[in-house]
PyMOL Python script that loads the backbone (N, CA, C, O; Angstrom):
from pymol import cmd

cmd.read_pdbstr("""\
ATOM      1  N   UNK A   1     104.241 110.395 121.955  1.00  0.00           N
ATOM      2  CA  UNK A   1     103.615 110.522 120.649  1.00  0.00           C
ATOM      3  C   UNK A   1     103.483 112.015 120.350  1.00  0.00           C
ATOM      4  O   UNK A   1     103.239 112.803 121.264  1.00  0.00           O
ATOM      5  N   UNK A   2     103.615 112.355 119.286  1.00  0.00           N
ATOM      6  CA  UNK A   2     103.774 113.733 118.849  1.00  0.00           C
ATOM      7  C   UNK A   2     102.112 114.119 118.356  1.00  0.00           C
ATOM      8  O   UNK A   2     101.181 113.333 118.183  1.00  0.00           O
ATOM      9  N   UNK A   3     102.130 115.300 118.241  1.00  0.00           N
ATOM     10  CA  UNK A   3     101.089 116.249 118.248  1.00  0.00           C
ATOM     11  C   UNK A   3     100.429 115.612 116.553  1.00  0.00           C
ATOM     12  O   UNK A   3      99.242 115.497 116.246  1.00  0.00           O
ATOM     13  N   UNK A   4     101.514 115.321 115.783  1.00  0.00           N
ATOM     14  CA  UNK A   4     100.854 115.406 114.333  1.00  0.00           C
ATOM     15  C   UNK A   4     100.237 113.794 114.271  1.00  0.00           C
ATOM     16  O   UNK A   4      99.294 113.603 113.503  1.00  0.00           O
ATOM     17  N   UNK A   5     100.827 112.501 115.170  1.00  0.00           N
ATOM     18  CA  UNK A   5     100.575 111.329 115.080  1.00  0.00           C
ATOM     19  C   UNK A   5      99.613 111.039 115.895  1.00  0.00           C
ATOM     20  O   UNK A   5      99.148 109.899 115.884  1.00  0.00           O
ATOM     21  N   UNK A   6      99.057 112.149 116.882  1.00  0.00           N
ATOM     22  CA  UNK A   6      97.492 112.076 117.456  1.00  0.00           C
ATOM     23  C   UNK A   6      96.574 112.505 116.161  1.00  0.00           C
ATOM     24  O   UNK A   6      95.568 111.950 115.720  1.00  0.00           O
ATOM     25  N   UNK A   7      97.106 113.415 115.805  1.00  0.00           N
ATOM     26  CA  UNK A   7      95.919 114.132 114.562  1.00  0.00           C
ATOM     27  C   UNK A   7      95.863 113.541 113.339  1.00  0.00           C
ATOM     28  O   UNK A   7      95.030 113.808 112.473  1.00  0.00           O
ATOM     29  N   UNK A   8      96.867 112.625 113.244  1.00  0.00           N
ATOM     30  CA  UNK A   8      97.020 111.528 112.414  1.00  0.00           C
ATOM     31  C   UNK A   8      95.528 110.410 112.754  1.00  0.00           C
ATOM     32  O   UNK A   8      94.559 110.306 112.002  1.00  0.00           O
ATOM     33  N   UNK A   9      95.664 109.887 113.700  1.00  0.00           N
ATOM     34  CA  UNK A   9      95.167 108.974 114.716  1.00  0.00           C
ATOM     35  C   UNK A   9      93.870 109.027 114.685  1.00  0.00           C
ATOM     36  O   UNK A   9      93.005 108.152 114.736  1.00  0.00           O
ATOM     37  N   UNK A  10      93.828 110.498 114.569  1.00  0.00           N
ATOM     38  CA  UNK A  10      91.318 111.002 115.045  1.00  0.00           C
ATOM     39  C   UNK A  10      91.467 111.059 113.501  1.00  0.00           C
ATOM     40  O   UNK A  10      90.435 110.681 112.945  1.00  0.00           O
ATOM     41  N   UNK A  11      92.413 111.408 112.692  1.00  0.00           N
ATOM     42  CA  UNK A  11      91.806 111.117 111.240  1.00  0.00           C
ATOM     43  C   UNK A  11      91.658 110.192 110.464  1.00  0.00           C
ATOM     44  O   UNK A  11      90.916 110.080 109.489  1.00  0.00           O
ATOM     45  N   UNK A  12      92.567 109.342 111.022  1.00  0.00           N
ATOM     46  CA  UNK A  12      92.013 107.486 110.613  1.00  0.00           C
ATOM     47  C   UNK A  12      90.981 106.992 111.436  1.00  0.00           C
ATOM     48  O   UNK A  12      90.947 105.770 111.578  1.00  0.00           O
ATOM     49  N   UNK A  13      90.346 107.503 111.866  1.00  0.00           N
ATOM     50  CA  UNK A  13      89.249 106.768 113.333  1.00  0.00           C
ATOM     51  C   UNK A  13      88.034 107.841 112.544  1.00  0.00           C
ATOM     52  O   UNK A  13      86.883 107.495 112.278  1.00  0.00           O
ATOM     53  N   UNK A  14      88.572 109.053 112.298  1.00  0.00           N
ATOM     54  CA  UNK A  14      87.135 109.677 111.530  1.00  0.00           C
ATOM     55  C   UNK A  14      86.521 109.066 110.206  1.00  0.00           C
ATOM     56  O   UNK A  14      85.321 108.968 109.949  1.00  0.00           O
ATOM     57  N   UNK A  15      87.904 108.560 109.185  1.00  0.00           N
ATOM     58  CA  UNK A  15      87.926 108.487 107.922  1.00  0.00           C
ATOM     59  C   UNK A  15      87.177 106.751 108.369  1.00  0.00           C
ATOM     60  O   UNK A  15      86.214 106.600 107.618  1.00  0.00           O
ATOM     61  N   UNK A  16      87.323 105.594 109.234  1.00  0.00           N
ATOM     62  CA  UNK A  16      86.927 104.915 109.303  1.00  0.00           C
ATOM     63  C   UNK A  16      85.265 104.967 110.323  1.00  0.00           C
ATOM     64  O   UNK A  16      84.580 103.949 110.427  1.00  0.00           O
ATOM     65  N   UNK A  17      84.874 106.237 110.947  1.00  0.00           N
ATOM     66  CA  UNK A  17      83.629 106.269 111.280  1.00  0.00           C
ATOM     67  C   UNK A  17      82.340 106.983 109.992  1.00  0.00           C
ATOM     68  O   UNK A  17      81.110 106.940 109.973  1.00  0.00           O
ATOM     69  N   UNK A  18      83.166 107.476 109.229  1.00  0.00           N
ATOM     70  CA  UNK A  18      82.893 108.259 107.421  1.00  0.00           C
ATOM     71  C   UNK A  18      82.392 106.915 107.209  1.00  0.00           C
ATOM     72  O   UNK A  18      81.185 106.739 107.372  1.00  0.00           O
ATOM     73  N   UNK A  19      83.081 106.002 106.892  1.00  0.00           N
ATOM     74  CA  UNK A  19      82.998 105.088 106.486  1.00  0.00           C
ATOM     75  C   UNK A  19      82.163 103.764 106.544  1.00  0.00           C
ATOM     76  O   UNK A  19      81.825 103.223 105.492  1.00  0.00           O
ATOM     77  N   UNK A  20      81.796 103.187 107.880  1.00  0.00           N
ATOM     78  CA  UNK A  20      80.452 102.584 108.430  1.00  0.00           C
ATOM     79  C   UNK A  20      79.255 103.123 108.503  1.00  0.00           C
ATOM     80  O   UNK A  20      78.216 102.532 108.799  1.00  0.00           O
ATOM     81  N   UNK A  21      79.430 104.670 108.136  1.00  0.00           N
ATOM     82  CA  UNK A  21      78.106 105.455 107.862  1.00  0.00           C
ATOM     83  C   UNK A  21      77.001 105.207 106.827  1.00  0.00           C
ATOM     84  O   UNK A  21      77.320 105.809 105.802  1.00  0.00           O
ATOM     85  N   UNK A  22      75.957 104.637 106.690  1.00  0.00           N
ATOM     86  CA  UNK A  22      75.141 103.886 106.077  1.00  0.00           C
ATOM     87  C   UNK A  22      74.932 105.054 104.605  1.00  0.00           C
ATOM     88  O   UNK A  22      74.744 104.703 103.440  1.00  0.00           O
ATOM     89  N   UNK A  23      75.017 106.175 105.020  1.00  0.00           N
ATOM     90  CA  UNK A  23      74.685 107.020 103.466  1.00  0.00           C
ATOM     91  C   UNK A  23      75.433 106.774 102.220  1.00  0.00           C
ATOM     92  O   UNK A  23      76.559 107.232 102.416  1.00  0.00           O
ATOM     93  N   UNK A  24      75.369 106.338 101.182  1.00  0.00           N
ATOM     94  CA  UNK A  24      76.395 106.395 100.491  1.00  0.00           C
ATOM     95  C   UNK A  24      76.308 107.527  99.508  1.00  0.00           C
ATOM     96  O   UNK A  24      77.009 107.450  98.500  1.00  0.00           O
ATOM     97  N   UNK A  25      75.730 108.301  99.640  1.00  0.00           N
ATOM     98  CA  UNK A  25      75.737 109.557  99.036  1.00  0.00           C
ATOM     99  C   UNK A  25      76.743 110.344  99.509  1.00  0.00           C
ATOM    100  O   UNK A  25      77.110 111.178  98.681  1.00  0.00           O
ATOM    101  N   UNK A  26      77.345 110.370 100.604  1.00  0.00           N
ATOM    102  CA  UNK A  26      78.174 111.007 101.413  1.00  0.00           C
ATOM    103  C   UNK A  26      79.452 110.889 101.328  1.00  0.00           C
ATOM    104  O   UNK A  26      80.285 111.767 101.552  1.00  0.00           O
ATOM    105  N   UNK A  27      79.707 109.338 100.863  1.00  0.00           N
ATOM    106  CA  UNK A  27      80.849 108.780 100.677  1.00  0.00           C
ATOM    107  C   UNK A  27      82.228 109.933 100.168  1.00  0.00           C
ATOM    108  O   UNK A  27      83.388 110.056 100.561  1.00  0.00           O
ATOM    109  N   UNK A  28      81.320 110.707  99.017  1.00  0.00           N
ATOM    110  CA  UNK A  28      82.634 111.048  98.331  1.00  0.00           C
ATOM    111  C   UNK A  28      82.881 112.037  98.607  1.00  0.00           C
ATOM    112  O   UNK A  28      84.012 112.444  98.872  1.00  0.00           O
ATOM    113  N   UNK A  29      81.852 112.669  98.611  1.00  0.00           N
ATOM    114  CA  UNK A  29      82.638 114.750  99.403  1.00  0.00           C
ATOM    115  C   UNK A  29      82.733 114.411 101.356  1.00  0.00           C
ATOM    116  O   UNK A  29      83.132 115.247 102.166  1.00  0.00           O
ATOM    117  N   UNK A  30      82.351 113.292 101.635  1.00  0.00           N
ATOM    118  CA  UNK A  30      83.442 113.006 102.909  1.00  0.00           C
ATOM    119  C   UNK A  30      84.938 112.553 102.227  1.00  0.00           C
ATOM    120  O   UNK A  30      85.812 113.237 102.760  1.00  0.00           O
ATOM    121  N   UNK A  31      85.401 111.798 101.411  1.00  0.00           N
ATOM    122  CA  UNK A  31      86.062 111.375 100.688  1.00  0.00           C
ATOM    123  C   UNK A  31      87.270 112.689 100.474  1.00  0.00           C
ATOM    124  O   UNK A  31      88.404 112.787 100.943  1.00  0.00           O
ATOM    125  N   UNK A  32      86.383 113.741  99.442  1.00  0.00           N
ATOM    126  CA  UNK A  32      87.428 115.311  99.434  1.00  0.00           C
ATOM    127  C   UNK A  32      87.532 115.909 100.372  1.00  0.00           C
ATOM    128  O   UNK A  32      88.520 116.632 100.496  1.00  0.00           O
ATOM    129  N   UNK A  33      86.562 115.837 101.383  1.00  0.00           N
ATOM    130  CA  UNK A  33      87.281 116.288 102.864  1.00  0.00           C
ATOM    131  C   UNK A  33      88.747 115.912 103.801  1.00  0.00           C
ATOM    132  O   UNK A  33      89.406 116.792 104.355  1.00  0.00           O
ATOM    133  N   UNK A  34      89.058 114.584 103.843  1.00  0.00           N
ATOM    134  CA  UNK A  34      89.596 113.631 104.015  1.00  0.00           C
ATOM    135  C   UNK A  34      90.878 114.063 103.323  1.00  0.00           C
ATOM    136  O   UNK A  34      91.811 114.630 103.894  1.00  0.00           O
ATOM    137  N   UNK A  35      90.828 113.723 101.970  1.00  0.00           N
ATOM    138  CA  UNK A  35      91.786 114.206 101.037  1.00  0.00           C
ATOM    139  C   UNK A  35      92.419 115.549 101.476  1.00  0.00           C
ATOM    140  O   UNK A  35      93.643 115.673 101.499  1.00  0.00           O
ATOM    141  N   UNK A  36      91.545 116.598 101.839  1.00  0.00           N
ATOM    142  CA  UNK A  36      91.770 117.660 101.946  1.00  0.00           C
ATOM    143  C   UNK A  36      92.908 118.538 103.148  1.00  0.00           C
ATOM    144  O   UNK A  36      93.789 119.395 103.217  1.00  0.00           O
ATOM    145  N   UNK A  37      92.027 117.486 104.021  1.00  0.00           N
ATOM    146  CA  UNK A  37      92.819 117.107 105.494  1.00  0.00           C
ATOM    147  C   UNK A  37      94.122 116.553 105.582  1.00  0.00           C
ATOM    148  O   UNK A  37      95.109 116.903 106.229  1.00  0.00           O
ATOM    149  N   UNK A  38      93.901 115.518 104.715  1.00  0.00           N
ATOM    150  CA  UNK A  38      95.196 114.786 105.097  1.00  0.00           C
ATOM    151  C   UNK A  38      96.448 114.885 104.249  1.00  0.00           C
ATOM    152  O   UNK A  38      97.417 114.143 104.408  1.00  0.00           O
ATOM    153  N   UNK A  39      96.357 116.026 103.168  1.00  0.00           N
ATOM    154  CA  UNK A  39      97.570 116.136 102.817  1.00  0.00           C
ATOM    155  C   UNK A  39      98.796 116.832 103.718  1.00  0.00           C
ATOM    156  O   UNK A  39      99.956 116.518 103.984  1.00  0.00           O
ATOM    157  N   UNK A  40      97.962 117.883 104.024  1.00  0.00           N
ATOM    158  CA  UNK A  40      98.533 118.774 105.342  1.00  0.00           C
ATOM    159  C   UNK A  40      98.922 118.394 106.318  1.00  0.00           C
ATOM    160  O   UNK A  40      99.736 118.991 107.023  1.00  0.00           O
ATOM    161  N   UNK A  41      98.393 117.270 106.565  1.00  0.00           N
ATOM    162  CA  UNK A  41      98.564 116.552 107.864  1.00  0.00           C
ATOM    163  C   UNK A  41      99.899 115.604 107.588  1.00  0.00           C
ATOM    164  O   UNK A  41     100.842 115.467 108.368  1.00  0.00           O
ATOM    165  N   UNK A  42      99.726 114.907 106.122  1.00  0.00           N
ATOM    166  CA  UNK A  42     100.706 114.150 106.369  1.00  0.00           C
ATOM    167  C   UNK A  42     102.121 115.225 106.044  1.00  0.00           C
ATOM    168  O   UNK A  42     103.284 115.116 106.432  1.00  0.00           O
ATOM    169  N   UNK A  43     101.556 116.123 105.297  1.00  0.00           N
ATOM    170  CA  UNK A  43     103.238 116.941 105.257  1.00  0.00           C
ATOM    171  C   UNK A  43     103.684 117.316 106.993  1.00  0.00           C
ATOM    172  O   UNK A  43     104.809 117.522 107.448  1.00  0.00           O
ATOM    173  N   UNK A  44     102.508 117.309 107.621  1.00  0.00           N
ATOM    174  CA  UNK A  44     103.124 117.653 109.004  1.00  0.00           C
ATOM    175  C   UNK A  44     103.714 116.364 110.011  1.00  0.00           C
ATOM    176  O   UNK A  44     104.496 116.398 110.962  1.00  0.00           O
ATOM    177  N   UNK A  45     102.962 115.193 109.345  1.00  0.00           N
ATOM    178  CA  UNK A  45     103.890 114.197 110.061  1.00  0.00           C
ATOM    179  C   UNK A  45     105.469 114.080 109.627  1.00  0.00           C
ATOM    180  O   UNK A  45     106.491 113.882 110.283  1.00  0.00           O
ATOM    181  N   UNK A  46     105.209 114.298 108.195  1.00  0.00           N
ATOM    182  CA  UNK A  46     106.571 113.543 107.393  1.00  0.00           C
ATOM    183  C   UNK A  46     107.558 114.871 108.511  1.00  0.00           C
ATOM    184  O   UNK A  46     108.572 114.639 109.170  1.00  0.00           O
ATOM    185  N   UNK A  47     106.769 116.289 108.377  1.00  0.00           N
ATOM    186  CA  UNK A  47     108.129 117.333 109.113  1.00  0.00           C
ATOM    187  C   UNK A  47     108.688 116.456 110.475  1.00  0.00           C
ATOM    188  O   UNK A  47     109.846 116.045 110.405  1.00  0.00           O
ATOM    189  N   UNK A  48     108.057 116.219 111.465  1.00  0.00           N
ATOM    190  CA  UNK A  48     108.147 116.406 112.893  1.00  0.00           C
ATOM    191  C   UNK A  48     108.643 114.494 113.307  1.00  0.00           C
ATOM    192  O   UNK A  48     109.140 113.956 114.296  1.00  0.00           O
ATOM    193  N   UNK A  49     108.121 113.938 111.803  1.00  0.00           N
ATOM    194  CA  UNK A  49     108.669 112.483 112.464  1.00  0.00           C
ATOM    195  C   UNK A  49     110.098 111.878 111.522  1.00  0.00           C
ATOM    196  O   UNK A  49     111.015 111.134 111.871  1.00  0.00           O
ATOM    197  N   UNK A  50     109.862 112.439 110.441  1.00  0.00           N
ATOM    198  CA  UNK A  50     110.792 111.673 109.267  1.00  0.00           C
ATOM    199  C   UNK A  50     110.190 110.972 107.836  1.00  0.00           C
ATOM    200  O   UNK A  50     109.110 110.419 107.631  1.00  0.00           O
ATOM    201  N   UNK A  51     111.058 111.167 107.156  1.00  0.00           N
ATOM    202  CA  UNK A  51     109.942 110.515 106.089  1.00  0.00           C
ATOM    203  C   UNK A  51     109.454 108.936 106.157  1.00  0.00           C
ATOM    204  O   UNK A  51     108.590 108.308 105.543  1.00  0.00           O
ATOM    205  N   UNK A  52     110.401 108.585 107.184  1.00  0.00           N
ATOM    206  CA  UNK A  52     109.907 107.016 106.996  1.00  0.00           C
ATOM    207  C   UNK A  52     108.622 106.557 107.881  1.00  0.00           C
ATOM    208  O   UNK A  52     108.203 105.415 107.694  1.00  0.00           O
ATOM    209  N   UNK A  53     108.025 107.322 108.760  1.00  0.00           N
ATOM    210  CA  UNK A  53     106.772 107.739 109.684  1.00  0.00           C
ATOM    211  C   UNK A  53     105.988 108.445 108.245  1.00  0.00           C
ATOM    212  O   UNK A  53     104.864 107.994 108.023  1.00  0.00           O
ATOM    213  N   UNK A  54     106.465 109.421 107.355  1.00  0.00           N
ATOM    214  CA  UNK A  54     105.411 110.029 106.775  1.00  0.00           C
ATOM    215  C   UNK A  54     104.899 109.135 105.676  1.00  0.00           C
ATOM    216  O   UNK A  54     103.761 109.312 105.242  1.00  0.00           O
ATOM    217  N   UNK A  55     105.892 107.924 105.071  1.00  0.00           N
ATOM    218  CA  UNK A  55     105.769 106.841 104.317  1.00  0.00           C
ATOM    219  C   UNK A  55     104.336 105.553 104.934  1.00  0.00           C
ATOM    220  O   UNK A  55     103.345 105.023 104.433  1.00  0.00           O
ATOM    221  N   UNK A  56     104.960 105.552 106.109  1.00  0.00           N
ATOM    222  CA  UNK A  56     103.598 104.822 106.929  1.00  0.00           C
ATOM    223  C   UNK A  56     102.536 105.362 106.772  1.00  0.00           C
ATOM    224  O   UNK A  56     101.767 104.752 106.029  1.00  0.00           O
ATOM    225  N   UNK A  57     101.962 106.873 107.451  1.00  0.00           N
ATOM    226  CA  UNK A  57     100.899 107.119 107.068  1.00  0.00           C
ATOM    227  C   UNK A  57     100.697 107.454 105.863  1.00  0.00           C
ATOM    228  O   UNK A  57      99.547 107.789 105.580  1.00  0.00           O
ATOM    229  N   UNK A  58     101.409 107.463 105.129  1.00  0.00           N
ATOM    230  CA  UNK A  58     100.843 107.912 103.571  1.00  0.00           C
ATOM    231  C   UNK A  58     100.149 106.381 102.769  1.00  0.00           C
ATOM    232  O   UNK A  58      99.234 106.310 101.950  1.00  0.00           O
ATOM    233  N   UNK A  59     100.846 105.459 103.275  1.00  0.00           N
ATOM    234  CA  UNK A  59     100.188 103.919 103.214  1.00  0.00           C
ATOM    235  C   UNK A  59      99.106 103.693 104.055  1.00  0.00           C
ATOM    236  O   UNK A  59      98.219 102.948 103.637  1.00  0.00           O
ATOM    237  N   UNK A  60      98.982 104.300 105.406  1.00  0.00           N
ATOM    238  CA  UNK A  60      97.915 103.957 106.046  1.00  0.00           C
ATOM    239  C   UNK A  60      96.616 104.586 105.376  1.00  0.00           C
ATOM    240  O   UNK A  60      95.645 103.898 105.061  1.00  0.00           O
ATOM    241  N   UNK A  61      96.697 106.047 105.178  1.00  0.00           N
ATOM    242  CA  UNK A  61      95.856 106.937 104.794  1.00  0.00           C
ATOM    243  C   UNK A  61      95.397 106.340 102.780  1.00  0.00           C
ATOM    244  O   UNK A  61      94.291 106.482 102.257  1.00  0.00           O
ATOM    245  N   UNK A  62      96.040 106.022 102.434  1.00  0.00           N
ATOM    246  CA  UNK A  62      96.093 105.589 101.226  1.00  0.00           C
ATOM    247  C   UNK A  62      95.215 104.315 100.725  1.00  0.00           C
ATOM    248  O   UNK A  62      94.639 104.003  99.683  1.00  0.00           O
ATOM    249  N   UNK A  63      95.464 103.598 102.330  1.00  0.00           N
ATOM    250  CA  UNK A  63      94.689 101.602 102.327  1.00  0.00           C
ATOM    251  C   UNK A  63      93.089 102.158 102.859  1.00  0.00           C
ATOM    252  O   UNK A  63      92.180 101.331 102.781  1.00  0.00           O
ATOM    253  N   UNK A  64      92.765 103.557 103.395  1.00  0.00           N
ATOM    254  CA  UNK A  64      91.641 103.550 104.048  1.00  0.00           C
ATOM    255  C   UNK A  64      91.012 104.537 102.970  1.00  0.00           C
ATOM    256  O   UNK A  64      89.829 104.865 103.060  1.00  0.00           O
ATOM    257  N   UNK A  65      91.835 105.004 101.944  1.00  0.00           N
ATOM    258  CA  UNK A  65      90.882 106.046 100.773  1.00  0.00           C
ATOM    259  C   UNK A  65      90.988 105.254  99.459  1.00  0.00           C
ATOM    260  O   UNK A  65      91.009 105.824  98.369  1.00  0.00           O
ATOM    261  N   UNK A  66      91.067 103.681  99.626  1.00  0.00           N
ATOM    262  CA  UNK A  66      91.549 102.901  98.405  1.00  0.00           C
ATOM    263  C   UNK A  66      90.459 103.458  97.083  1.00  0.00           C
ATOM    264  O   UNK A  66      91.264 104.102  96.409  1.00  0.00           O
ATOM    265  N   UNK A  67      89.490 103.538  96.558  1.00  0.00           N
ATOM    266  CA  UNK A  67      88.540 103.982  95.760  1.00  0.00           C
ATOM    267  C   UNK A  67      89.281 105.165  95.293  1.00  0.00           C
ATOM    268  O   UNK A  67      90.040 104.934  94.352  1.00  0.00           O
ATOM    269  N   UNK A  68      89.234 106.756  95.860  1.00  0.00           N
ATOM    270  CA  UNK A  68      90.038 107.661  95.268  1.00  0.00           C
ATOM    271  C   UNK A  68      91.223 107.134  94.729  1.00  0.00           C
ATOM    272  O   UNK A  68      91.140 107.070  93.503  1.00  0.00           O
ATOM    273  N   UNK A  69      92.320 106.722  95.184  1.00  0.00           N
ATOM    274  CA  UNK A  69      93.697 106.581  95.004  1.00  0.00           C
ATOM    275  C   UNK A  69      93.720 105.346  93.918  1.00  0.00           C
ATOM    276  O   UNK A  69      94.659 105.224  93.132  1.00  0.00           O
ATOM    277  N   UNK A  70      92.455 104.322  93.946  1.00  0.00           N
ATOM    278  CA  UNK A  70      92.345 103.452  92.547  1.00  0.00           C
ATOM    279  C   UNK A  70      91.703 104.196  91.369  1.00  0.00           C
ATOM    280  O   UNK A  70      91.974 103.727  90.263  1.00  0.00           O
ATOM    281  N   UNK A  71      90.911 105.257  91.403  1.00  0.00           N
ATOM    282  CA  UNK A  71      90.677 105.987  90.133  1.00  0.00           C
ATOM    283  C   UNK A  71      91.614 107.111  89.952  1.00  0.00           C
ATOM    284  O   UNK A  71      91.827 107.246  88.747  1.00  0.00           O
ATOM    285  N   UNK A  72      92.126 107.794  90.515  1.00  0.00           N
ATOM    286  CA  UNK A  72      93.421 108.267  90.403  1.00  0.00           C
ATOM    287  C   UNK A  72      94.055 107.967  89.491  1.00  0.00           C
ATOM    288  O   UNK A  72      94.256 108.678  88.506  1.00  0.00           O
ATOM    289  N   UNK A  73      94.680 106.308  89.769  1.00  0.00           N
ATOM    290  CA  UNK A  73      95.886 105.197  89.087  1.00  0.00           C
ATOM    291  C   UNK A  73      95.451 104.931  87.520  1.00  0.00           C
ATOM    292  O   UNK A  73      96.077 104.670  86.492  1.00  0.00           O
ATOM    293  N   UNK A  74      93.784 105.168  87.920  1.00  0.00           N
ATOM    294  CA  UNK A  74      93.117 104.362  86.532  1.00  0.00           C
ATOM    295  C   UNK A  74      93.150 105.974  85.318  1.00  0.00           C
ATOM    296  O   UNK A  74      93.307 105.824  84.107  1.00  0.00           O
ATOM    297  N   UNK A  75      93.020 107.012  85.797  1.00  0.00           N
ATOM    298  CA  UNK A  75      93.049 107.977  85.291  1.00  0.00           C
ATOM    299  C   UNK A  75      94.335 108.263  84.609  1.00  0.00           C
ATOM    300  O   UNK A  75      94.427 108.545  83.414  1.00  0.00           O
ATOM    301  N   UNK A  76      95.394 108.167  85.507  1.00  0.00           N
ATOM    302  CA  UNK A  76      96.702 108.773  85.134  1.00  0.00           C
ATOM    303  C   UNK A  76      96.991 107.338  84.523  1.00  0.00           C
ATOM    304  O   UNK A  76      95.921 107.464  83.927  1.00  0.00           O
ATOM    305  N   UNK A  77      97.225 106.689  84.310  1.00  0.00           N
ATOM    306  CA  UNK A  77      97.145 104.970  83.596  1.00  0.00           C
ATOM    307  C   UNK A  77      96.718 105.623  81.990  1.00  0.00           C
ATOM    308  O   UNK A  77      97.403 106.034  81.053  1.00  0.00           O
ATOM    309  N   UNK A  78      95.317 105.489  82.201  1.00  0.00           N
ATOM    310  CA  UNK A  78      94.219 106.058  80.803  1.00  0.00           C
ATOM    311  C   UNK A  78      95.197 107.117  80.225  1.00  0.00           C
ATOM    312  O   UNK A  78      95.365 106.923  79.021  1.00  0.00           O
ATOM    313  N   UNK A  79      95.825 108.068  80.659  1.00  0.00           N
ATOM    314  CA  UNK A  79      95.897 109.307  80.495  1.00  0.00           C
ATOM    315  C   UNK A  79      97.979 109.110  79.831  1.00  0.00           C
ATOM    316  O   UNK A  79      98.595 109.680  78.931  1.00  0.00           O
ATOM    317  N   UNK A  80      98.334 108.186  80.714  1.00  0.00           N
ATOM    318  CA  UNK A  80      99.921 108.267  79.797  1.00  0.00           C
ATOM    319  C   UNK A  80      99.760 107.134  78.663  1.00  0.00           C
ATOM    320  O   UNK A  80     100.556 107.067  77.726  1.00  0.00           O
ATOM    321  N   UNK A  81      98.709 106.278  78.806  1.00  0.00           N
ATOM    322  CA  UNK A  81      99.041 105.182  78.044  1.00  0.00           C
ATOM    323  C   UNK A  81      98.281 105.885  76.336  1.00  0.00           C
ATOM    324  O   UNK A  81      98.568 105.587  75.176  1.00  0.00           O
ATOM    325  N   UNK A  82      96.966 107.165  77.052  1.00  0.00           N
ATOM    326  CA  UNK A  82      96.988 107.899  75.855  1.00  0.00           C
ATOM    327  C   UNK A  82      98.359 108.516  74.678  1.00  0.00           C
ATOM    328  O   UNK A  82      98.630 108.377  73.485  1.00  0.00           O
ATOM    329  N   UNK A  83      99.127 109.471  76.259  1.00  0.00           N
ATOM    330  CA  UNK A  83     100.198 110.025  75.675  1.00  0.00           C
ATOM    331  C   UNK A  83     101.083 109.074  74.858  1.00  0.00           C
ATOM    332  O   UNK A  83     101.549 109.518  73.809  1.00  0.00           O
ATOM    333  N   UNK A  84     101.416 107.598  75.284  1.00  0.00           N
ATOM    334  CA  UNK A  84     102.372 106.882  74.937  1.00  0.00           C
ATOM    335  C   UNK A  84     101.806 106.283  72.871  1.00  0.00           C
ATOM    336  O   UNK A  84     102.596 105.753  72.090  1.00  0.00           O
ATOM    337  N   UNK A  85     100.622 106.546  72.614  1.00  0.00           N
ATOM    338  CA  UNK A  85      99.896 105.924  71.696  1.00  0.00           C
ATOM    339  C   UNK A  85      99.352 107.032  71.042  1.00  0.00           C
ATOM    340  O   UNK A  85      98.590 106.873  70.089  1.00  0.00           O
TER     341      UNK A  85
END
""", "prot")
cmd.dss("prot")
cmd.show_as("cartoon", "prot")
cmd.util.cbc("prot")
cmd.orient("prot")
């Protein structure tokens, strides 16, 4: 296992201990942390494994930040269906 799919690994195990954490005040700037982390991270998997490893975690990381990545969709949604109208 490569160096980036361990650091992959403590950041899905962090992003899911973030997560059983009873505060929900915390939720979301743990949330931009996360985000913050894991773009870097996954550009470093996609380097060292392939894109079809960086496709996995970008789905894994994606199913465990579902809330961001659904207002995201709902934003850019809102936002072309403005442009389109």
């Amino acid at each position: 296992m490569t160096l980036s799919l361990i650091l992959a690994c403590l950041w899905a195990i962090s992003a899911n201990v973030i997560a059983i954490l009873p505060a929900r005040k915390s939720h979301w700037p743990a949330a931009y942390v996360l985000i913050g982390l894991g773009v870097p991270l996954l550009g470093f998997v996609t380097y060292e494994n392939g894109p079809w490893i960086g496709l996995l975690v970008l789905a894994a990381g994606a199913s465990m930040l579902r809330w961001p990545v659904r207002y995201l969709g709902g934003f850019l949604g809102r936002w072309i269906k403005g442009k389109l109208t």
